[in-house]
MDTraj code that builds the backbone (N, CA, C; nanometers):
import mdtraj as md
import numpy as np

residues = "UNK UNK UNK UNK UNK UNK UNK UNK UNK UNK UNK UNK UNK UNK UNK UNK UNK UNK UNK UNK UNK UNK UNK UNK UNK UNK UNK UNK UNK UNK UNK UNK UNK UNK UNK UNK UNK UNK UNK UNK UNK UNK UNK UNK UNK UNK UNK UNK UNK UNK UNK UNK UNK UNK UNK UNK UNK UNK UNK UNK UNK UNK UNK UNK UNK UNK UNK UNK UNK UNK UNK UNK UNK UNK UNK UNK UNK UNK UNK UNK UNK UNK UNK UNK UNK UNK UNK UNK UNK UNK UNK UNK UNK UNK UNK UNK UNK UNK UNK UNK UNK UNK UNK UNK UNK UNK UNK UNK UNK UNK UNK UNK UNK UNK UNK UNK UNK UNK UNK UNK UNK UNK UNK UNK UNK UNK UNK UNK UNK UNK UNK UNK UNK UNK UNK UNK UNK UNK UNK UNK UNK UNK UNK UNK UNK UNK UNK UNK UNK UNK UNK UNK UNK UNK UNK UNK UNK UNK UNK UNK UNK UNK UNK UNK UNK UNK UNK UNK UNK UNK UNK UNK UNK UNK".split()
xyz = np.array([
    [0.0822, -0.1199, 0.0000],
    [0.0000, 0.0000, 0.0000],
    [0.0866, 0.1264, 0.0000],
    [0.2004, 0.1109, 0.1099],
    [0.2781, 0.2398, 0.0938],
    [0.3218, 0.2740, -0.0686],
    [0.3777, 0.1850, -0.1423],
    [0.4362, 0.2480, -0.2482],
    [0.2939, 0.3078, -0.3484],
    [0.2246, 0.2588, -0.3539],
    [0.1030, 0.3163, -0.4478],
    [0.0720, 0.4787, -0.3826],
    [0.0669, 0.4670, -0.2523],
    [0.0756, 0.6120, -0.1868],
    [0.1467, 0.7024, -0.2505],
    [0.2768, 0.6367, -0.2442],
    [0.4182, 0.7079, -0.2583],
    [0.4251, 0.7515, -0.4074],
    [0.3679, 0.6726, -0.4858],
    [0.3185, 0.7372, -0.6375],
    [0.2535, 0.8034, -0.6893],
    [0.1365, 0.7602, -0.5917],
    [0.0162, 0.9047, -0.6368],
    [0.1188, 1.0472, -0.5762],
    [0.1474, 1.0485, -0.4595],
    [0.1712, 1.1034, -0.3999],
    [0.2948, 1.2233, -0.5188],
    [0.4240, 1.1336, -0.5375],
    [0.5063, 1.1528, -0.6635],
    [0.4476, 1.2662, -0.7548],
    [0.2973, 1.2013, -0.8336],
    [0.2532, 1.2163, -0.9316],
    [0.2175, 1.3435, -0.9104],
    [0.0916, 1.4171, -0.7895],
    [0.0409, 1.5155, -0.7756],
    [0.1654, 1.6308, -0.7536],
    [0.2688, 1.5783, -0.6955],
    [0.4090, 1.6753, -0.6470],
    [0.4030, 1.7296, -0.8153],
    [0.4302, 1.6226, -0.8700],
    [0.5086, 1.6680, -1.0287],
    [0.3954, 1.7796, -1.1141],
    [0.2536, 1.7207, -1.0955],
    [0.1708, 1.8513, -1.1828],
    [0.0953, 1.8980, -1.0737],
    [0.1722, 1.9325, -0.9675],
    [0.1355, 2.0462, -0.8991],
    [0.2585, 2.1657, -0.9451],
    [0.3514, 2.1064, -0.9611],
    [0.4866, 2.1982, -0.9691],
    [0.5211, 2.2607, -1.1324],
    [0.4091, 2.1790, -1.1943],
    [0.4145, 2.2276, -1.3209],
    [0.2941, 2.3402, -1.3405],
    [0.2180, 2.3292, -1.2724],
    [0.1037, 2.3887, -1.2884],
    [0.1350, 2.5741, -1.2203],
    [0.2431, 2.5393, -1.0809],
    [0.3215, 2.7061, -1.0423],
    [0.4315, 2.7245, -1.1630],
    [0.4617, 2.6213, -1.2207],
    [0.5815, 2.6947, -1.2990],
    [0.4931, 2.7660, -1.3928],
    [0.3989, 2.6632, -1.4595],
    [0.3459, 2.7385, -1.6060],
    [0.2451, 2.8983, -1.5360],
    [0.1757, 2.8950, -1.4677],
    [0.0881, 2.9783, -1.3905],
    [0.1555, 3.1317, -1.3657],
    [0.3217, 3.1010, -1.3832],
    [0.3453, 3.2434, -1.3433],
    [0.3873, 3.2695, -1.4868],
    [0.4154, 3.2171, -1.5658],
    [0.4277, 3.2476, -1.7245],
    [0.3183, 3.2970, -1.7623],
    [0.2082, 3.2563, -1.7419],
    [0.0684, 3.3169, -1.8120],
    [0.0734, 3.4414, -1.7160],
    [0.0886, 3.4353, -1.5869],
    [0.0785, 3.6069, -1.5069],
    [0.1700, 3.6884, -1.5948],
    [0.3019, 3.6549, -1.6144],
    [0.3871, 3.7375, -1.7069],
    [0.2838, 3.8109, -1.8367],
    [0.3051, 3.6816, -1.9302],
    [0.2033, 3.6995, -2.0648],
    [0.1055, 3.8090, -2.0372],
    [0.0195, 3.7210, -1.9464],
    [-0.0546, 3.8466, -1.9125],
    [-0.0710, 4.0017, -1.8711],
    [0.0348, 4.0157, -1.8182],
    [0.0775, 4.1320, -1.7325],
    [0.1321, 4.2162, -1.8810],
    [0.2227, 4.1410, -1.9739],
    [0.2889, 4.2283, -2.0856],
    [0.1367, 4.2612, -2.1344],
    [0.0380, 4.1473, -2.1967],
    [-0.0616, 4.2427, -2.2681],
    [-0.1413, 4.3211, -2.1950],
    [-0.1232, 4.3348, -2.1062],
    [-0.1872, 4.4739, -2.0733],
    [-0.1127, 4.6289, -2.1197],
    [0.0007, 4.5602, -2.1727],
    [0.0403, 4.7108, -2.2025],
    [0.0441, 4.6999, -2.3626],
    [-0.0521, 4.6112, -2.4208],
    [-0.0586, 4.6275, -2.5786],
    [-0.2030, 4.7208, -2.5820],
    [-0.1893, 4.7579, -2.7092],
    [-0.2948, 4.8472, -2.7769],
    [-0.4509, 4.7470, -2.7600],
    [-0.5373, 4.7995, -2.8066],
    [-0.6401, 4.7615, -2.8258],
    [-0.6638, 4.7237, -3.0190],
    [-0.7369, 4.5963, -3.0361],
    [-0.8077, 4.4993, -2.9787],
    [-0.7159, 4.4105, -2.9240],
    [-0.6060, 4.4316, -2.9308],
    [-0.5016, 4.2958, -2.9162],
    [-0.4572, 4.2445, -2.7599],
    [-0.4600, 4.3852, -2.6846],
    [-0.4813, 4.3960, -2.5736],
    [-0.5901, 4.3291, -2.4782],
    [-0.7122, 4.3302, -2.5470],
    [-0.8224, 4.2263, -2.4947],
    [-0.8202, 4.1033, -2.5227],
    [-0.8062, 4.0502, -2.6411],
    [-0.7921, 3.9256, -2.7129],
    [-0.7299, 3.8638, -2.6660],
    [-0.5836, 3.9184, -2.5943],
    [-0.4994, 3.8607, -2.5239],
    [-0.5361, 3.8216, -2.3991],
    [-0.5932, 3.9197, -2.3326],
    [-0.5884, 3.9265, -2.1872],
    [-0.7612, 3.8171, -2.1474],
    [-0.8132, 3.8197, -2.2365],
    [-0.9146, 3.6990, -2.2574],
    [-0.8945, 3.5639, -2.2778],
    [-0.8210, 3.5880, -2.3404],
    [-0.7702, 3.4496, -2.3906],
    [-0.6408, 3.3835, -2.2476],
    [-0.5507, 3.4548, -2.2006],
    [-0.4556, 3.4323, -2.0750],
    [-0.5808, 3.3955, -1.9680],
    [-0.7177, 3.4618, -1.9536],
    [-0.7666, 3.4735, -1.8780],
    [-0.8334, 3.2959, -1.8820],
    [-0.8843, 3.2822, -1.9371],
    [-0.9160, 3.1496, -1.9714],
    [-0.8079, 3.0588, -1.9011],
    [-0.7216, 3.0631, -1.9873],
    [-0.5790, 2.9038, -1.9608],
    [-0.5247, 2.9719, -1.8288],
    [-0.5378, 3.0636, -1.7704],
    [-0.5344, 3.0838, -1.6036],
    [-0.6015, 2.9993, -1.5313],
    [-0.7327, 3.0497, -1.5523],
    [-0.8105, 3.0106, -1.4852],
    [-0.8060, 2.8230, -1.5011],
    [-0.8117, 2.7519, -1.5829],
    [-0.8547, 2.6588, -1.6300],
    [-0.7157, 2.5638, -1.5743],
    [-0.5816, 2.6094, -1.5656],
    [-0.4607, 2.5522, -1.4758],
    [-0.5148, 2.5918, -1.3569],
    [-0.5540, 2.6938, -1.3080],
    [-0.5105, 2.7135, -1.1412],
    [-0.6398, 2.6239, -1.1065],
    [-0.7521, 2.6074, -1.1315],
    [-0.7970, 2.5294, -1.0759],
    [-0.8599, 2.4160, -1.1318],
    [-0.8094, 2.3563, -1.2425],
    [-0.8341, 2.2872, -1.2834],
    [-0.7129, 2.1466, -1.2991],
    [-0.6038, 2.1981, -1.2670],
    [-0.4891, 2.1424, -1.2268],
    [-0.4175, 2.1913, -1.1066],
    [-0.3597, 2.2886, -1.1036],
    [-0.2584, 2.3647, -0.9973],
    [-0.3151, 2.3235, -0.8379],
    [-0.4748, 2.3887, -0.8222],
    [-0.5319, 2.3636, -0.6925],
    [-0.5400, 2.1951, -0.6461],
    [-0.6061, 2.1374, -0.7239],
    [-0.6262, 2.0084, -0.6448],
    [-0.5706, 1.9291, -0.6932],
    [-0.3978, 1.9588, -0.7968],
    [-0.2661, 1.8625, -0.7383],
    [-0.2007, 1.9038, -0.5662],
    [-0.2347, 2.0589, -0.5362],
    [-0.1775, 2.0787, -0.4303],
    [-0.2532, 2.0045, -0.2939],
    [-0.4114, 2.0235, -0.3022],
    [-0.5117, 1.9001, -0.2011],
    [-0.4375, 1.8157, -0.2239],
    [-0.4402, 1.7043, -0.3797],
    [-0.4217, 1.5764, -0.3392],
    [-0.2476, 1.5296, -0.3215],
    [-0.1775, 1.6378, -0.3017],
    [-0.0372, 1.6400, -0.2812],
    [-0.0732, 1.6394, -0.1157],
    [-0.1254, 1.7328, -0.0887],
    [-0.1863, 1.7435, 0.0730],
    [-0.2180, 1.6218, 0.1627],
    [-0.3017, 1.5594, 0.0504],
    [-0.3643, 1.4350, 0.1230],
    [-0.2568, 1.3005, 0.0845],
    [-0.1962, 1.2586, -0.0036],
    [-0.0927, 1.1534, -0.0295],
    [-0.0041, 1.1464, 0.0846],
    [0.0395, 1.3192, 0.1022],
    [0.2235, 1.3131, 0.1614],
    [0.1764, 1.2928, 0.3429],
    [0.0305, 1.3494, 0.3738],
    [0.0757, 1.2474, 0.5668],
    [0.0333, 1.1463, 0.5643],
    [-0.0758, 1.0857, 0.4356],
    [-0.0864, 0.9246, 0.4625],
    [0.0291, 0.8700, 0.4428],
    [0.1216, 0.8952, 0.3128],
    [0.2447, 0.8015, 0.3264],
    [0.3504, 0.8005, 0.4607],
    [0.3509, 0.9396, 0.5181],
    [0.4083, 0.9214, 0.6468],
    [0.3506, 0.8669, 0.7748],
    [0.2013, 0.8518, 0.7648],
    [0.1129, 0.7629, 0.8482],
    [0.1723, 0.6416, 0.8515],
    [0.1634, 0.5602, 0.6794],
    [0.2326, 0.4289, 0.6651],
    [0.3633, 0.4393, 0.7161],
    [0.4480, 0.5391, 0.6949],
    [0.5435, 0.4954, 0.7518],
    [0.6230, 0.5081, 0.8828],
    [0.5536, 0.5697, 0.9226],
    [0.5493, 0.5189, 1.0670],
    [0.6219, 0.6354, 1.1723],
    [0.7526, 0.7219, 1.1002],
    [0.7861, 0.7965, 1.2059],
    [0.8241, 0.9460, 1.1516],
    [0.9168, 0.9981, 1.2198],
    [0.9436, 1.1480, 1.1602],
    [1.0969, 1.1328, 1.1956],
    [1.1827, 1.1721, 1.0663],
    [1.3586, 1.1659, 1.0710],
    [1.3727, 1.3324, 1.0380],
    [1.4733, 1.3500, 1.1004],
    [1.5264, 1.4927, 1.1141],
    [1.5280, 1.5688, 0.9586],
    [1.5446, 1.4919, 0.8709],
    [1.5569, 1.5359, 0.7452],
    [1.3992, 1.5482, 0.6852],
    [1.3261, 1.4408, 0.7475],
    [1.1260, 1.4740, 0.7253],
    [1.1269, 1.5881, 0.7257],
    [1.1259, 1.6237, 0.9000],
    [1.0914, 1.7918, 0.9382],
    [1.1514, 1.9106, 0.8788],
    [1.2788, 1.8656, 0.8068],
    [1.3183, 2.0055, 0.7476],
    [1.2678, 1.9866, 0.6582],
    [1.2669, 1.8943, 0.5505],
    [1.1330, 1.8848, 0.4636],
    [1.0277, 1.9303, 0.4404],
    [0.9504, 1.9363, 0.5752],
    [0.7983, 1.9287, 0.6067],
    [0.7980, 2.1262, 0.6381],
    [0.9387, 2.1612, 0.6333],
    [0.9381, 2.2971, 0.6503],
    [0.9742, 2.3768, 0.5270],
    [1.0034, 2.3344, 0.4627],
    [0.9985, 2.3854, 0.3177],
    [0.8844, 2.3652, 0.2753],
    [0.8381, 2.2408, 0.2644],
    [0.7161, 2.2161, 0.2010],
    [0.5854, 2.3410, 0.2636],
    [0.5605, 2.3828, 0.3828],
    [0.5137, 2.4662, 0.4596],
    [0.5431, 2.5718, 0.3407],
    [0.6513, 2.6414, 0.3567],
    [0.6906, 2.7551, 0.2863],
    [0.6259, 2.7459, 0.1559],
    [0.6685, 2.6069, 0.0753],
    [0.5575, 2.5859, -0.0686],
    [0.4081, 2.6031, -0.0489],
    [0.3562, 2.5872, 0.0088],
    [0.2305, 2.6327, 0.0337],
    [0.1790, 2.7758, 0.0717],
    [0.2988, 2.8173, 0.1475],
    [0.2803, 3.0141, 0.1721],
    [0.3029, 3.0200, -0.0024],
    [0.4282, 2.9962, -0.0665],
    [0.4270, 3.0662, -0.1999],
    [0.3417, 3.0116, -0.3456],
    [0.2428, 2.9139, -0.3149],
    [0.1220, 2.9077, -0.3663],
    [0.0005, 2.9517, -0.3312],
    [0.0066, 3.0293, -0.1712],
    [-0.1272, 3.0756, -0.1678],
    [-0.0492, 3.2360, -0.2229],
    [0.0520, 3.3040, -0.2282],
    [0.0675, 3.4049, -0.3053],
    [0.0543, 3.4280, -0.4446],
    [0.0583, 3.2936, -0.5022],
    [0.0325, 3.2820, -0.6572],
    [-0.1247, 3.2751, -0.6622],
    [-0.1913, 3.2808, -0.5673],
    [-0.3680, 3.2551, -0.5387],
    [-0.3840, 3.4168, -0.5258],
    [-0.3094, 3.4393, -0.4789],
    [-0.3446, 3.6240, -0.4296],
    [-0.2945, 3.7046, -0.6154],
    [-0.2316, 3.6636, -0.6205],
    [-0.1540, 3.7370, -0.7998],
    [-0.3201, 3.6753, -0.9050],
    [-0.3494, 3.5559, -0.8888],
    [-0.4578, 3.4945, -0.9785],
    [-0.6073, 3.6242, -0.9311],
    [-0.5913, 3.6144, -0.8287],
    [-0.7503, 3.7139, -0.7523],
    [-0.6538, 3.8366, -0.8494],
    [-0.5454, 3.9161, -0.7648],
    [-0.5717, 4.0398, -0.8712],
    [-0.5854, 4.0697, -1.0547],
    [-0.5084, 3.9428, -1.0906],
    [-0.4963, 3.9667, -1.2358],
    [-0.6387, 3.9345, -1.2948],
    [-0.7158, 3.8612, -1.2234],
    [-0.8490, 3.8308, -1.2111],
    [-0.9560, 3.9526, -1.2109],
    [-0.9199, 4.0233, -1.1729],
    [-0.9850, 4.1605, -1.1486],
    [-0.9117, 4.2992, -1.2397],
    [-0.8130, 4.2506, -1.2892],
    [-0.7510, 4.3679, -1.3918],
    [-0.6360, 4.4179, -1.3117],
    [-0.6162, 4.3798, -1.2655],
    [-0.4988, 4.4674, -1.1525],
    [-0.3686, 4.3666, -1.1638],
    [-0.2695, 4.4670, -1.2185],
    [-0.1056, 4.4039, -1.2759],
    [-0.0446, 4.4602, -1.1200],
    [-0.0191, 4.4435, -1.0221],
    [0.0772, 4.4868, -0.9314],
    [0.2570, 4.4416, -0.9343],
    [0.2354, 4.3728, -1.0172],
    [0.3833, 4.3288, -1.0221],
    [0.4008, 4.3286, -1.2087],
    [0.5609, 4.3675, -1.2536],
    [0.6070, 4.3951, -1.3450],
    [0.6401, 4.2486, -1.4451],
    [0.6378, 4.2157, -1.5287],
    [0.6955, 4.1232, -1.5781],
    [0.7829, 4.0552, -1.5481],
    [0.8924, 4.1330, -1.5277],
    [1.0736, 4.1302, -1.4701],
    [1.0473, 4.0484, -1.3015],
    [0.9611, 4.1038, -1.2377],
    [0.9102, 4.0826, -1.1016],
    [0.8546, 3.9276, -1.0843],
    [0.7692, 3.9196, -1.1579],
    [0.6912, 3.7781, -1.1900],
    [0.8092, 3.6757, -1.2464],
    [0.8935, 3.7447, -1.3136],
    [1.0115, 3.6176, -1.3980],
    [1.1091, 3.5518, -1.2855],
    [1.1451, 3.6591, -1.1908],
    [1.2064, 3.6496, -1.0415],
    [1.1114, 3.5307, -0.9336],
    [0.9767, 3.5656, -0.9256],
    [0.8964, 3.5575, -0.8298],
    [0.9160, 3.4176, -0.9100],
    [0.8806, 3.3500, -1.0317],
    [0.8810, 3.2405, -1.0781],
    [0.9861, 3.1045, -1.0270],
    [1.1300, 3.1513, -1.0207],
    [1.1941, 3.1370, -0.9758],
    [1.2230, 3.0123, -0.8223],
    [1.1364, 3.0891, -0.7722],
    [1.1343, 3.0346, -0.6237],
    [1.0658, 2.9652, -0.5721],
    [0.9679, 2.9212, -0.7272],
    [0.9270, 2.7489, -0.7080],
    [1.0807, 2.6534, -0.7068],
    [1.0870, 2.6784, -0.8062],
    [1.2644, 2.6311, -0.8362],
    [1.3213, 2.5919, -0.7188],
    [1.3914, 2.6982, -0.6279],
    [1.4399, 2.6982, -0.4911],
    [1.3845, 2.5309, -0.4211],
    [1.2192, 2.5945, -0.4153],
    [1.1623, 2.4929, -0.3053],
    [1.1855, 2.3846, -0.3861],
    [1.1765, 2.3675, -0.5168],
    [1.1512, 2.2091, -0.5592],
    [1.3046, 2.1790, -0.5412],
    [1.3927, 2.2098, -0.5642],
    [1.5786, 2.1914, -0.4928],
    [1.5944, 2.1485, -0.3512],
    [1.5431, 2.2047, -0.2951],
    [1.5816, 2.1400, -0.1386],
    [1.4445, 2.0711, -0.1301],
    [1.3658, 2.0385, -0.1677],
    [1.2755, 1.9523, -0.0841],
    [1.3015, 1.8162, -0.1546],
    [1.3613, 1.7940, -0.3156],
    [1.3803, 1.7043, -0.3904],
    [1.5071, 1.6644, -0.3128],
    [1.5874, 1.7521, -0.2675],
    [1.7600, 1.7296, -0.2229],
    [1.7406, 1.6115, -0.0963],
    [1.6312, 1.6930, -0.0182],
    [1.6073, 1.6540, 0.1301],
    [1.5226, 1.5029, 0.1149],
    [1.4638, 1.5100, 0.0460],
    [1.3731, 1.3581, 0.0125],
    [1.4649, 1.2906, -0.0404],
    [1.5675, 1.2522, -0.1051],
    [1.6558, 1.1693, -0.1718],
    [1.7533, 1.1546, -0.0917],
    [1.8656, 1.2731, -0.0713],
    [1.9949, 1.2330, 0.0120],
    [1.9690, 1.1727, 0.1187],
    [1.8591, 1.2324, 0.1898],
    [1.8391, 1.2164, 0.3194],
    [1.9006, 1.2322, 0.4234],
    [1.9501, 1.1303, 0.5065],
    [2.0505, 1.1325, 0.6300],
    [2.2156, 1.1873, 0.5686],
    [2.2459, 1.1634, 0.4494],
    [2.3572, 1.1768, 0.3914],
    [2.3795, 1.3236, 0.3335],
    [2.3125, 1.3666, 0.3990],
    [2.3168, 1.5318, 0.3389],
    [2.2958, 1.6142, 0.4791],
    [2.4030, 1.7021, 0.4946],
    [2.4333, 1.7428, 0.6026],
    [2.4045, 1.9201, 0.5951],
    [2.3090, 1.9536, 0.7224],
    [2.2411, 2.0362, 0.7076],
    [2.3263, 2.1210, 0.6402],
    [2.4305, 2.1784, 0.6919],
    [2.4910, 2.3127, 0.6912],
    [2.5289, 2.3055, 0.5238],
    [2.6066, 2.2197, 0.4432],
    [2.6262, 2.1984, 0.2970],
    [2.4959, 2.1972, 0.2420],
    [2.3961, 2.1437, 0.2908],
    [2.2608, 2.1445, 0.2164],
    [2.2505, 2.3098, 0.1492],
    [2.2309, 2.4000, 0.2908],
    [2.2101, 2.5118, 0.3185],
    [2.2865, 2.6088, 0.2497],
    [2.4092, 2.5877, 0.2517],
    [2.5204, 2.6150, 0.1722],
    [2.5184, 2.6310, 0.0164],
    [2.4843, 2.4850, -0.0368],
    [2.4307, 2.4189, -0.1738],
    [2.3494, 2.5314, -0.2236],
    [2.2263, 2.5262, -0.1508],
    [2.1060, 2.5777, -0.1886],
    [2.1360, 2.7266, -0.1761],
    [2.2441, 2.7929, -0.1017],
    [2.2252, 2.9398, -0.1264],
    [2.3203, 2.9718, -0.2199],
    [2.4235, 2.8996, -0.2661],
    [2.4627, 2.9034, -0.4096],
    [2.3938, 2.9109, -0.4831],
    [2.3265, 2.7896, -0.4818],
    [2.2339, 2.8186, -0.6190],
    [2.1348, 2.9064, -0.6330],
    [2.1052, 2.9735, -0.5149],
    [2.0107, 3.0901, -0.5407],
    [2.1049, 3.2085, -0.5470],
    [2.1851, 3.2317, -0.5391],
    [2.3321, 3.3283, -0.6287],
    [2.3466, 3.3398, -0.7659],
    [2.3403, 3.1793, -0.7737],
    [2.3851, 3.2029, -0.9276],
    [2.2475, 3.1871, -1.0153],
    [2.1220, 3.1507, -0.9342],
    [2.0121, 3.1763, -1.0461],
    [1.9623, 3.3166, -1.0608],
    [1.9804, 3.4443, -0.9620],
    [1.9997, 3.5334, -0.9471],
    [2.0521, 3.6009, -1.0733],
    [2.2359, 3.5862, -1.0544],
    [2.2731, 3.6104, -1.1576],
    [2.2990, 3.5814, -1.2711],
    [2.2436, 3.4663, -1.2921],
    [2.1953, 3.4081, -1.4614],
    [2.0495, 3.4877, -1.4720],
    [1.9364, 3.5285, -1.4388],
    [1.8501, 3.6158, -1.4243],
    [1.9188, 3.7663, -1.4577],
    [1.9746, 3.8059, -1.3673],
    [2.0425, 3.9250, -1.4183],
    [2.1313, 3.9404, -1.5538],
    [2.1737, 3.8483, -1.5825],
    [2.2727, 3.8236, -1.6878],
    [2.1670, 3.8162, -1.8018],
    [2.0533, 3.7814, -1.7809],
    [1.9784, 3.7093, -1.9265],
    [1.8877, 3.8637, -1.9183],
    [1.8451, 3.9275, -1.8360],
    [1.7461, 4.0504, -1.8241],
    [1.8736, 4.1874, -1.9131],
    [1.9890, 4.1735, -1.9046],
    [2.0709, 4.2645, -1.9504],
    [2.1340, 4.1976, -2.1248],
    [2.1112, 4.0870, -2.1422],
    [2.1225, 4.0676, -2.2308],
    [1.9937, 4.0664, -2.3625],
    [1.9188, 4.0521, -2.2860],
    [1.7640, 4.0983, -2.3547],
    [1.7471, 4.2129, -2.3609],
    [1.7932, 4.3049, -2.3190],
    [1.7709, 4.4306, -2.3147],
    [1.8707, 4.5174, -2.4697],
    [1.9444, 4.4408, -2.4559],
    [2.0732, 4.4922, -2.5980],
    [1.9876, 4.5108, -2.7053],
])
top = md.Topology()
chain = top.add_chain()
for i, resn in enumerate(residues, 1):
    res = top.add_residue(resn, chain, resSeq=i)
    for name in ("N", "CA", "C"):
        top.add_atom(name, md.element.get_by_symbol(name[0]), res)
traj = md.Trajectory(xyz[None], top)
């Protein structure tokens, strides 16, 4: 029984995480046509409005429930909590603060309201990334991955995705 858990479970992780990656691409998309002319400007922003709506809750939301409901039955089955779970189980926390903020961006763009810039949203995109890195790191290495290098690891790589971001925003700009 555990491993069938452990698959569904797998499964909803994977198009839940596709559903924040693609979700902030359409906020982008969206956000640029608002600054096109008219009719193209509507056409667009109708059309984004649709395949928004139709991922966030038609995929995005209830891979994140049934991601919800898989990941404490499989730890039900299995029986305990290892030091590397809980830091886990604390990122994963954090993934859920930065999907109910992608819920708050869906309500305003929902209502016409761009509060964040393109450039902003391409950043903000990003930090699904982050979480899916250490929570993928922390579920695999496990005991063999030692906090402080984890920590270490992971703030490298948010350095250098930073400045590959910066590097690609200045090179688009030429």
């Amino acid at each position: 029984m555990y491993q069938y858990v452990k698959a569904l479970h797998i499964i909803f992780i994977v198009t839940w995480f596709s559903g924040m990656f693609y979700i902030v691409r359409l906020f982008i998309y969206n956000t640029e046509a608002d600054g096109k002319s008219e009719p193209e400007k509507s056409i667009l922003q109708q059309q984004f409005g649709i395949m928004i709506r139709r991922l966030w809750f038609g995929i995005t939301w209830p891979s994140a429930v049934l991601t919800l409901i898989f990941g404490p039955w499989m730890w039900y089955l299995w029986g305990h909590l290892d030091n590397w779970l809980a830091i886990k189980l604390c990122f994963v926390v954090g993934l859920y603060g930065y999907h109910l903020t992608l819920h708050s961006i869906y309500k305003q763009q929902a209502k016409g309201v761009y509060k964040y810039t393109s450039g902003q949203l391409r950043i903000w995109n990003e930090v699904a990334t982050i979480f899916l890195i250490a929570i993928v790191m922390l579920a695999v290495v496990k005991q063999g991955l030692s906090v402080v290098w984890g920590l270490l690891g992971l703030t490298l790589f948010v350095v250098l995705l930073m400045s590959a971001i910066k590097i690609y925003k200045l090179l688009r700009s030429k």
